[in-house]
C-alpha positions as CSV (number, residue, x, y, z in Angstrom):
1,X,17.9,0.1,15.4
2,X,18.5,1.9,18.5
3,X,18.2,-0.6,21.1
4,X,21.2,-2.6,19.5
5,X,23.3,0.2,19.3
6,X,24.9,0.0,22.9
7,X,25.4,-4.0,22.2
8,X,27.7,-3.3,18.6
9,X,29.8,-0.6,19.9
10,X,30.3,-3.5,22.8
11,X,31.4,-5.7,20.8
12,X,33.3,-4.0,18.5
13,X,35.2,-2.5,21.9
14,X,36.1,-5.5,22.2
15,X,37.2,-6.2,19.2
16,X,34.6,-8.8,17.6
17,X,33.3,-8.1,14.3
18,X,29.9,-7.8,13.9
19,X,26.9,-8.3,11.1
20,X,23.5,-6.6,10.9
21,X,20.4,-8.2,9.6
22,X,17.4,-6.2,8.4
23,X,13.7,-6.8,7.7
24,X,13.3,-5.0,4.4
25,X,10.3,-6.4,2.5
26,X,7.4,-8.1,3.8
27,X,4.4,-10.1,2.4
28,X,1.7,-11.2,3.8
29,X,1.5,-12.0,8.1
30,X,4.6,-11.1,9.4
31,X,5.8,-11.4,12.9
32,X,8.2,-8.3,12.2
33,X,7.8,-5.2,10.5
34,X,10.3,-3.5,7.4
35,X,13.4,-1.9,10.0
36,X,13.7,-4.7,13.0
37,X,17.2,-5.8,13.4
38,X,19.3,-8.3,14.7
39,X,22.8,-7.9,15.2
40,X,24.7,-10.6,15.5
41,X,28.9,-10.6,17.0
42,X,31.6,-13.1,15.4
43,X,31.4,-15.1,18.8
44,X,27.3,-15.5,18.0
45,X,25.9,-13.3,20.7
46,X,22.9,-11.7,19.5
47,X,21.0,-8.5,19.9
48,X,17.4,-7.4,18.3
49,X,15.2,-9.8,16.8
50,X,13.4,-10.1,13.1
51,X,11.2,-12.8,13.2
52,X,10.3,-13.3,17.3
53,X,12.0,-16.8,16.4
54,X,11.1,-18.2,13.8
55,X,13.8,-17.5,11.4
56,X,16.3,-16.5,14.0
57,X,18.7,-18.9,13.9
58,X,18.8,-18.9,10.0
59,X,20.0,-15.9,10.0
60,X,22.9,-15.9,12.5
61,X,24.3,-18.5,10.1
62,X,23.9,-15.9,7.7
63,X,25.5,-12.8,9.4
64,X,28.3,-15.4,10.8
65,X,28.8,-16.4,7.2
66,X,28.5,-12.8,5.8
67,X,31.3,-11.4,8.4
68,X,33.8,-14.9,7.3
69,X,33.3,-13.5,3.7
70,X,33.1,-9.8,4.4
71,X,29.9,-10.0,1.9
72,X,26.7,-8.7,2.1
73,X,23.7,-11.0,1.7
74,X,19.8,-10.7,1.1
75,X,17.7,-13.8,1.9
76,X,14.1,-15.1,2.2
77,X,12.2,-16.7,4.3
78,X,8.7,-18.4,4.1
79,X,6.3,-20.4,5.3
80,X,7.7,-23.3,7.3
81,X,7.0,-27.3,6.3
82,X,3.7,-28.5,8.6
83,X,7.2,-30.4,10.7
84,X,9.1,-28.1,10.9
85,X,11.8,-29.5,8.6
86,X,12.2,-25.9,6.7
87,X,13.3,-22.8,7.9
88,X,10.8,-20.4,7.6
89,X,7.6,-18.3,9.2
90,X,4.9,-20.5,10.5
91,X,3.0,-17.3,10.5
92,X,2.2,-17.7,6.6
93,X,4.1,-14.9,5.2
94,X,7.5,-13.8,3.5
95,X,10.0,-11.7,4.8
96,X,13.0,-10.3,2.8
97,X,15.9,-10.0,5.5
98,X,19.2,-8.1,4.5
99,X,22.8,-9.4,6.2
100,X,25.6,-7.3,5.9
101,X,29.3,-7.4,7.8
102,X,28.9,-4.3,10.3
103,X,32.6,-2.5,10.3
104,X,33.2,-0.2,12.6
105,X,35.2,3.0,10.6
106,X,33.8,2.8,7.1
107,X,30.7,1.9,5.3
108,X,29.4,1.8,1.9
109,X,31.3,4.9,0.4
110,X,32.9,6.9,3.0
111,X,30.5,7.1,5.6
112,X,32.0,5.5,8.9
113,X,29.4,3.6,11.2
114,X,29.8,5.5,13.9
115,X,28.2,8.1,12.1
116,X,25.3,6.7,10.9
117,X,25.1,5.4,14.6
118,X,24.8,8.7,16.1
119,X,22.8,10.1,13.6
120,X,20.2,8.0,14.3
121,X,20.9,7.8,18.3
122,X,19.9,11.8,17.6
123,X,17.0,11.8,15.6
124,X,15.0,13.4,18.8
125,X,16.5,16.8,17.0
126,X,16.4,16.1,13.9
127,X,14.6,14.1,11.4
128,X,17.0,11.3,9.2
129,X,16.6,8.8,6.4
130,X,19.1,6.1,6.2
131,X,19.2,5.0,2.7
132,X,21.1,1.1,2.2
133,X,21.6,0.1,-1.2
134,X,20.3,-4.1,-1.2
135,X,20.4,-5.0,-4.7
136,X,22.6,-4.2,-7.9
137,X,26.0,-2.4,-7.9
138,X,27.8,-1.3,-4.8
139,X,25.1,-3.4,-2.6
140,X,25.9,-2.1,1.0
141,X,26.8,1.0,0.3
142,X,24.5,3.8,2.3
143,X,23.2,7.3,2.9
144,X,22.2,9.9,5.5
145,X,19.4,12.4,4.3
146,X,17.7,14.8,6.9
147,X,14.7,16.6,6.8
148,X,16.6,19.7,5.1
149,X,18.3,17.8,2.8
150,X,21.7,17.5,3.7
151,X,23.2,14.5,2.7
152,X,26.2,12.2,3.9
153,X,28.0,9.1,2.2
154,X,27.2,8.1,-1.2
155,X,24.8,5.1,-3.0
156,X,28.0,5.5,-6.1
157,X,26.2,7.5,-8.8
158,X,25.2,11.3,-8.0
159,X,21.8,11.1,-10.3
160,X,20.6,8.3,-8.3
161,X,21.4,9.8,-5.2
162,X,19.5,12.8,-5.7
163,X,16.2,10.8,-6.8
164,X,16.6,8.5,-3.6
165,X,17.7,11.7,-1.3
166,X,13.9,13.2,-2.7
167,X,12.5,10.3,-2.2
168,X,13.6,9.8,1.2
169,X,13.1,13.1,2.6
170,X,9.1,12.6,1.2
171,X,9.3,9.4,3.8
172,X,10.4,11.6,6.3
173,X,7.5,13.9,6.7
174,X,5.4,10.7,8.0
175,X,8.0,8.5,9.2
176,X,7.6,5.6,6.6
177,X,10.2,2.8,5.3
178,X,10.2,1.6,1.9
179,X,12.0,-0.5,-0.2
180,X,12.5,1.5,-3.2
181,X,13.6,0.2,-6.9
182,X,14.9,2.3,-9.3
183,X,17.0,2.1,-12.7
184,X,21.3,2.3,-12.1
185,X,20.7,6.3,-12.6
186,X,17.6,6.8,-10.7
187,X,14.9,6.3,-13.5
188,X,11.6,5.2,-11.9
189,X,10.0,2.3,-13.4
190,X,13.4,0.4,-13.5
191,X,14.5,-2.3,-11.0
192,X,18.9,-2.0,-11.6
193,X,18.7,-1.6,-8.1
194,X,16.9,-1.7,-5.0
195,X,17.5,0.6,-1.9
196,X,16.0,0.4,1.4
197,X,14.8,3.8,3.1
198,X,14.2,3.8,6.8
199,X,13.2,7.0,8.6
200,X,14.1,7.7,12.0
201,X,12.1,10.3,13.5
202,X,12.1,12.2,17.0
203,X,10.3,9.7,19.3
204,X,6.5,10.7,20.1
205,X,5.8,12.8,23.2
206,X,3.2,11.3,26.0
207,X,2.3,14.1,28.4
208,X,0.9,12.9,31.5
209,X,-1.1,15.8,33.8
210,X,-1.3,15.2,37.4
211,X,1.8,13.9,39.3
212,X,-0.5,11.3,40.5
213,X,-0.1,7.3,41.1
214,X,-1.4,6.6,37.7
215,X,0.9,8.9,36.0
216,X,4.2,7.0,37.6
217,X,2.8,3.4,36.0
218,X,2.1,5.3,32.5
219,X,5.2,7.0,32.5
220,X,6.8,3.5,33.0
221,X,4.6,1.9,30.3
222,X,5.1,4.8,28.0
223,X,8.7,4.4,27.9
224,X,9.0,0.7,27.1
225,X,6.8,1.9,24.1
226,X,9.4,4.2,23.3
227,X,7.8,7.5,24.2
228,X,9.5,10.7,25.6
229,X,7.6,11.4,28.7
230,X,6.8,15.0,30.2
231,X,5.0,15.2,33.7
232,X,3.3,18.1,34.3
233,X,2.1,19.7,37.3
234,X,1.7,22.8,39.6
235,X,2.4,21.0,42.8
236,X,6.3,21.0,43.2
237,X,5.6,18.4,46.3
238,X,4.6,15.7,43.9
239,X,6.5,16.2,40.9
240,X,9.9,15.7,41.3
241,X,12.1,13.2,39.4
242,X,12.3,11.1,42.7
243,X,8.7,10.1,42.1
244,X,8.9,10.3,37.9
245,X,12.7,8.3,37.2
246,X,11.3,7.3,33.7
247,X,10.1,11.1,32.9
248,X,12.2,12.9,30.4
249,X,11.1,16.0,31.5
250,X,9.1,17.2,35.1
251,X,7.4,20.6,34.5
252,X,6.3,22.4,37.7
253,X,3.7,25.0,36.1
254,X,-0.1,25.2,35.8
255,X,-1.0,22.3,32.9
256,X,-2.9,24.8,30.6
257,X,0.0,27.2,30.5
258,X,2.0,24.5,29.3
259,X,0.4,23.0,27.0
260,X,0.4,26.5,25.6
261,X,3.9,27.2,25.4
262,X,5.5,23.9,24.0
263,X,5.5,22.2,21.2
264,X,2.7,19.4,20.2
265,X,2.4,17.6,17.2
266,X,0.2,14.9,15.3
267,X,1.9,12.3,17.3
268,X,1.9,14.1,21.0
269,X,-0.3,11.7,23.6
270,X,-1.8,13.8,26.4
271,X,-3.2,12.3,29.0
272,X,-5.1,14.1,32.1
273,X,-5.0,12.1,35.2
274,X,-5.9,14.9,37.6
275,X,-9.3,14.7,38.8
276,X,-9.4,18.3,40.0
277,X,-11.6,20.5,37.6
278,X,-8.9,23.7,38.7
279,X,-6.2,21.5,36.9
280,X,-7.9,19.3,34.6
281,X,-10.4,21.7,32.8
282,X,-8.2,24.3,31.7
283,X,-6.0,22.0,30.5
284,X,-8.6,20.5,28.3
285,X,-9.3,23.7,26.7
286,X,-6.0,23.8,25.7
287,X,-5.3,20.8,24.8
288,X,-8.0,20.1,22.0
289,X,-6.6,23.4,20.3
290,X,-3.6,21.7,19.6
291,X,-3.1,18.8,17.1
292,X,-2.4,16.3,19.3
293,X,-3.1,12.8,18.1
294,X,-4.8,11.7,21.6
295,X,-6.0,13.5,24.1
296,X,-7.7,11.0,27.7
297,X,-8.8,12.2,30.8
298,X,-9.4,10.3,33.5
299,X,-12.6,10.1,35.8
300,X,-15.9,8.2,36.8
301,X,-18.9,8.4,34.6
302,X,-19.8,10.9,36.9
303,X,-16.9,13.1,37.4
304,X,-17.0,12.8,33.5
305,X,-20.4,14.0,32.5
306,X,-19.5,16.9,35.2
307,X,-16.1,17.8,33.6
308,X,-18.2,17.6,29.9
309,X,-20.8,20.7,31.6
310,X,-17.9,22.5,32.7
311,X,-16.2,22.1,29.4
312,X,-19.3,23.4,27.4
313,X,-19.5,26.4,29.9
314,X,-16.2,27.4,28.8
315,X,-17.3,26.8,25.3
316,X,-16.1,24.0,23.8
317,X,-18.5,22.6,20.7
318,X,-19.3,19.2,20.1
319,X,-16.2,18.2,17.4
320,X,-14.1,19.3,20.2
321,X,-15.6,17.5,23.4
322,X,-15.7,14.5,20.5
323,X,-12.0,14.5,20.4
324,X,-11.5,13.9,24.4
325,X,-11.4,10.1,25.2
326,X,-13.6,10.0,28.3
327,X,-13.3,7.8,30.7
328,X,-9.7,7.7,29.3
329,X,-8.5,4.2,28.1
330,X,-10.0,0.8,27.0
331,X,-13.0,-1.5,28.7
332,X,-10.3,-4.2,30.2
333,X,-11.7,-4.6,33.6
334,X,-8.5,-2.7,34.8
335,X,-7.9,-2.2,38.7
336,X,-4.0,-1.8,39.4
337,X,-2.2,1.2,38.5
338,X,-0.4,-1.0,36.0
339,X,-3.6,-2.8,34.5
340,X,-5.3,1.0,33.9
341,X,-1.8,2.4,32.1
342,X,-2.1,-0.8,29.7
343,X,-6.2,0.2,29.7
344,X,-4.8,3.8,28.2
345,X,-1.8,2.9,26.2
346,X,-4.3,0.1,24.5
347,X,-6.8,2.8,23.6
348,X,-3.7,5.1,22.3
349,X,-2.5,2.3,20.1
350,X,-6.3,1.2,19.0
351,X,-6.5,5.1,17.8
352,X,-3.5,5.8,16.1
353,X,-4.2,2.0,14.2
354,X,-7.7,2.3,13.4
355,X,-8.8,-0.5,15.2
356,X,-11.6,-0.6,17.4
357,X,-9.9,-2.5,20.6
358,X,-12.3,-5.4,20.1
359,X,-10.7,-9.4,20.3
360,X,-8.7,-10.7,17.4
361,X,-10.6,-14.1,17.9
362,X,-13.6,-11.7,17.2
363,X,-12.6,-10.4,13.7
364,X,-11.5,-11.7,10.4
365,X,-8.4,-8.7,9.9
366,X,-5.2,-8.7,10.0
367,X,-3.2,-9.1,13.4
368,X,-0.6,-6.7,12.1
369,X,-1.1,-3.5,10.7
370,X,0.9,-2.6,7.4
């Protein structure tokens, strides 16, 4: 949702009304996951995709048609004819796609866009559901829930609004989108109407250590994945934003004493890319005592086995040398600075998905991961 953000206020700046269409359901392989978007402007320019495009041009006849009749729509597409003589995914699966006319002052019941815009442009502070009614009465209509429960706008009936607001802060605490059915008050078990529930989180955190070479191509990889970026180092020479433009953050400081004093989570990437056991081993130990969900450290096999000594000299036990990717990154045959960030960013995303970084034409799952 947030890279088409910029594009919509564009467009309605200049005055040309403007649809949404969202992936809300999906079955089976899908080339999109439940929250990609496309918007799409009165004059057919188009921002986001849904389907990498398959479907795409289906559905700008739908969000043209839905801003001519100022009328939300939801629409499904499946798998294609073998020529090609029917819309749909030649991936094999069904996607549900809601379109709905995108004004820019007020939404639903009282909640202007430009709200719901910024909320979510802001999520890096605090945590938000956006709740879209997609099927029954008042379809269209939304609602903001944070973390704390505070809610803005209105789904049209109080009782459900409190069951969706509970269920979508329950979404919040791991990030998840669902699309929800309950009965026209909220029972559960009922399907009067159908909301969609899409959290929007404060993005993950990749900390690289070392103002090094490597660290400038991550930092660059890391933010096309939609990371915030810290570079950390104690050399003030090498870590200044001249060298880092993609960092969010440099911090000039020993790496162990920052790790210690901000904030890591379940979904914080730390990467060492030092090679100097002064910098790197210190900030080992303090990195597996937090919970960060990956923690790489770059070396030869040698430099590795002699960080591993040093590490066990210090104390660390085998659960926590287990949890330190090292060599850092996946066997790719990577040389470049570029080719070794994908080599680490690959093993990050292999982690987090529970794959094991082999070939797809070498295993029988599925390409996407639900």
């Amino acid at each position: 949702m947030r890279n088409i953000v910029a594009d919509v206020k564009r467009w309605w700046n200049q005055g040309d009304p403007v649809a949404l269409a969202t992936v809300i359901c999906t079955q089976g392989s899908s080339p999109r996951e439940p929250g990609a978007v496309m918007a799409v402007s009165s004059s057919g320019e188009v921002a986001g995709s849904i389907s990498g495009g398959c479907v795409e041009g289906a559905v700008v006849e739908e969000a043209l048609a839905a801003i001519a009749l100022n009328q939300p729509r939801l629409v499904t597409y499946g798998v294609a004819d073998e020529l090609g003589f029917v819309v749909g995914l030649t991936c094999g699966g069904t996607i549900q796609v809601f379109v709905e006319p995108l004004p820019q002052k007020c939404f639903g019941s009282e909640l202007p866009m430009s709200i719901v815009f910024d909320a979510i442009c802001k999520a890096s502070e605090q945590s938000i559901a956006l709740c879209t009614l997609v099927e029954g009465t008042n379809v269209g209509a939304k609602m903001l829930v944070t973390d704390r429960g505070a809610i803005a706008g209105s789904l049209g009936n109080v009782e459900l609004e409190q069951v969706v607001a509970r269920d979508a802060q329950r979404l919040l605490t791991q990030g998840l989108k669902n699309l929800s059915y309950y009965g026209a008050n909220g029972e559960c078990g009922q399907a009067d109407v159908a909301i969609f529930i899409e959290s929007f989180v404060p993005q993950p955190h990749l900390i690289a250590i070392g103002a090094v070479d490597f660290a400038r191509s991550l930092c660059q990889l890391g933010k096309i994945l939609g990371y915030r970026i810290t570079v950390c180092d104690a050399r003030s020479r090498f870590a200044t934003p001249a060298r880092f433009p993609e960092a969010d953050e440099i911090v000039v400081n020993w790496p162990a004493q920052y790790l210690q004093s901000t904030q890591i989570d379940a979904r914080t990437i730390i990467t060492v890319l030092t090679h100097d056991p002064k910098f790197d081993v210190p900030a080992l130990l303090a990195a597996v005592r937090t919970p960060a969900a990956y923690i790489g450290a770059m070396g030869s096999r040698k430099a590795t086995a002699d960080r591993v000594r040093r590490l066990k000299q210090a104390g660390l036990n085998e659960t926590e040398l287990a949890r330190i990717c090292a060599p850092i990154g996946l066997d790719i045959g990577a040389n470049t600075l570029e080719e070794t960030a994908v080599s680490i960013m690959a093993e990050v995303i292999a982690l987090k998905s529970g794959r094991s970084g082999c070939r797809l034409s070498q295993t029988q799952k599925s390409i996407h991961v639900k």
